[in-house]
N, C-alpha and C positions, 0 to 999 in steps of 0.2 A: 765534851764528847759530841761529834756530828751527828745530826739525826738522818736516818735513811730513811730515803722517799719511798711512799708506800706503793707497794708491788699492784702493778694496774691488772685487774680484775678482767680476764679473758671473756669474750662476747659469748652468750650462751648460744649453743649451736644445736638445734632444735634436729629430731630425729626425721631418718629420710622419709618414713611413712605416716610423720603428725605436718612435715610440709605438704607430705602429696595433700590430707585430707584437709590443710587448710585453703588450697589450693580448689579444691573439689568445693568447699564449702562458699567461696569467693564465686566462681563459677555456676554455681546451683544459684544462688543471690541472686548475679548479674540477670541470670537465666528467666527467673522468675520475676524481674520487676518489669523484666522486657515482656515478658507474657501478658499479665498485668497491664500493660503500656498498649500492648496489640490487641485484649480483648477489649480495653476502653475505647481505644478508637475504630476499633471493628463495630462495637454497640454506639458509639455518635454516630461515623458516617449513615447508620441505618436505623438513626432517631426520627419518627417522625417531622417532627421538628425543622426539617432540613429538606422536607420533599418540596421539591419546586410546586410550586401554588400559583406561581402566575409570571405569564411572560409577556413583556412590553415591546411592542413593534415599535420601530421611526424609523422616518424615510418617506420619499413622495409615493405615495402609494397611489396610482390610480388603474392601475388594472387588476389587481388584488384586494379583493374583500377579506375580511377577516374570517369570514366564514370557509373562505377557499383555503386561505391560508392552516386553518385548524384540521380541515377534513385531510390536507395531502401531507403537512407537518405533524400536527399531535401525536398519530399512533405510530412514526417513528424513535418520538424523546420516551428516552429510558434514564434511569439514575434521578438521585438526590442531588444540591447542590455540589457534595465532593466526588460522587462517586460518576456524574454525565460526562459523555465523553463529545467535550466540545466539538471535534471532527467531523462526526457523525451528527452531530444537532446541525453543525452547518450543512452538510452534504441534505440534510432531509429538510431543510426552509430552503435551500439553492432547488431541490427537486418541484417546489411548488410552481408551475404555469407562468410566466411573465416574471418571474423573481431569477434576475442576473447574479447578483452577487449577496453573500449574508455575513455579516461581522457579527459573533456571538460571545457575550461575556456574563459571568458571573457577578448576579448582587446579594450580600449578602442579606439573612440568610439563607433565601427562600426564594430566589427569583434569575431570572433569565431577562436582559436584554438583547433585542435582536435587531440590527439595523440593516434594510433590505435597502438594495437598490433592483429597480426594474431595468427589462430590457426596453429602449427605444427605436417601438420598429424604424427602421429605415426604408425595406423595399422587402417583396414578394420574394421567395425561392424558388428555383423548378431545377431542383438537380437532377443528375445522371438516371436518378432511381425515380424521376417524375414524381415525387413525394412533394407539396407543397411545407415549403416553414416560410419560416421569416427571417430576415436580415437584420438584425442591430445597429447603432449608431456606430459601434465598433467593428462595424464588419465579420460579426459573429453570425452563424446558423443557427437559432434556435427553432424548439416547438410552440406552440403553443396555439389557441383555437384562431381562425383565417377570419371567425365571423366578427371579431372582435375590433378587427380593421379595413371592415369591408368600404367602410365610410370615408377613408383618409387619400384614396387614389395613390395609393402607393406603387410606385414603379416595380417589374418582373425582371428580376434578374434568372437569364439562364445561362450555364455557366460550367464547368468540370467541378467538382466535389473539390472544398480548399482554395478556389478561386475567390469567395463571396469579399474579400477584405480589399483585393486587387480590384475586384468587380466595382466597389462603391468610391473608392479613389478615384476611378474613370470617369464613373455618373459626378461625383459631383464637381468633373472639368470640363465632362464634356455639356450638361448642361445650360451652365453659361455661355458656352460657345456657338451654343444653339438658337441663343437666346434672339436672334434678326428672325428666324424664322416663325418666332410667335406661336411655337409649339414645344410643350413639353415629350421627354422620354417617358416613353409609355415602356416599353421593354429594352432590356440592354444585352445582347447574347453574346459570348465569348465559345468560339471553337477550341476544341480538344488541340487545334492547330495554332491558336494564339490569335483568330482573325475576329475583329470588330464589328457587328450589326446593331444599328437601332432601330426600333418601330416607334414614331409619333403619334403624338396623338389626332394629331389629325388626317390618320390614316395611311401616311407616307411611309417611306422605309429608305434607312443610308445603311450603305456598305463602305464602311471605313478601311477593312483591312489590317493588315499589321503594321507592327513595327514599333519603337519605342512609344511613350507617353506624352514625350516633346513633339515626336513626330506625327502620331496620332490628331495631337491636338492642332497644331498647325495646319495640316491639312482639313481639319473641322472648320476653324476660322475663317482661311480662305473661301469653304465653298458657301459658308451661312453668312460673308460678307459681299461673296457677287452672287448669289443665286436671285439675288430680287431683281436683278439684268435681264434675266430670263425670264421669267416669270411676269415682269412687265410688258416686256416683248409679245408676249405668247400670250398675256391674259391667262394663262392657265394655272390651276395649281398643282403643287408636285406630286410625282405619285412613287418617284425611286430615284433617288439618287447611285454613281459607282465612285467613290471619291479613289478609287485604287490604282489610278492613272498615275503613269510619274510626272508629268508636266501640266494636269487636268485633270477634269470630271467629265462624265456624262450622265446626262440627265434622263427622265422620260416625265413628262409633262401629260395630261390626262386630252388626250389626243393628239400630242405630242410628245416625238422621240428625240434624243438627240443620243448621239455616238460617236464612235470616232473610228474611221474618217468623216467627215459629212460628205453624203453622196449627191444631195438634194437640197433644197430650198428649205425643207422642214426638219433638217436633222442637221445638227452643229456640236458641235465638240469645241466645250467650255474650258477657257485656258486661263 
């Protein structure tokens, strides 16, 4: 006689309100290790333990002592090493005097590295608002104290406010171009209108004008390439240049004019 196969024993099916509360019991658990899990790392981040103790500068520092640096950074850095908020650390070492830029990172457990870089003056400011700063090698306006570079004869740019990047592009082409005439730019002034002045330093003054950079310069070259024509001629030295002619310059020579037309024996209009 066959044997019959044993009747498969149905899944036990647990009532609606012992799943809800196993469900509730799962959920309270999860609930609770996560709490647990939050007050732990609530009581580290604000372990002693982890309070920044000490912050290491690099970078060529020479217009920032460390002394300056602590008095205009310190009482901004707030937080331990998890809880500071790297942003604000840099915005408050970028706030310190002569400090351009700040790279700021975490060591553990206890410490801040900070890598400054300074600004290099370039040239004087005098904007709109007559407020003296300073010019960067980037052609940035910063602040920072004037007496600091009182020593370095640094060139005056004056200029519309947003010009200063445009402004030191020019100084340092037209510079070289200058260079026959054995005088450096003492001031470099740009008009609200776009038009070109310099004052040298040895007392002179050109009036460049406008117009592109190429063209600019071009007509710089020309007049610092034949002005020693004149100026041999005359024995004298310059005291104003107009380079804004379109086929010439005229000059004025220190008791000596020259213009254009030439009416006279002492007045020529240089081509």
């Amino acid at each position: 006689m066959a044997r019959r196969a044993p009747t498969p024993v149905p899944p036990l099916v647990l009532p609606a309100d012992v799943r809800l509360m196993n469900g509730v019991a799962r959920l309270l658990i999860v609930l609770i290790v996560l709490g647990l899990l939050g007050s732990a790392l609530f009581w580290l981040t604000r372990a002693p333990w982890f309070d920044i103790r000490s912050v290491q500068l690099e970078g060529e520092l020479e217009r920032s002592s460390v002394a300056t640096i602590r008095a205009n950074a310190g009482p901004r850095l707030a937080g331990n090493f998890f809880s500071i908020d790297l942003q604000r650390t840099r915005a408050a070492f970028e706030s310190v005097p002569w400090v351009r830029k700040a790279v700021v990172r975490r060591v553990w457990p206890n410490r801040l590295v900070v890598r400054l870089e300074e600004h290099r003056a370039a040239a004087l400011w005098q904007g709109e608002e007559g407020n003296d700063r300073l010019v960067n090698a980037q052609g940035e306006v910063f602040e920072a104290n004037l007496g600091d570079v009182e020593d370095e004869n640094l060139p005056t740019f004056a200029g519309p406010d947003g010009r200063a990047a445009e402004m030191l592009s020019m100084y340092r082409r037209l510079q070289p171009a200058l260079q026959p005439l054995q005088a450096a730019i003492d001031t470099l002034q740009l008009s609200k209108r776009g038009s070109w002045r310099v004052a040298l330093d040895n007392g002179a003054s050109v009036e460049i004008g406008r117009g592109t950079e190429p063209e600019l310069l071009a007509r710089t070259e020309r007049f610092a390439r034949t002005l020693t024509q004149v100026t041999g001629r005359y024995r004298q030295p310059l005291l104003y240049a107009d380079l804004r002619h379109t086929d010439g310059y005229a000059v004025r020579l220190r008791g000596v004019t020259t213009t254009e037309p030439p009416p006279a024996g002492k007045k020529t209009f240089i081509r």
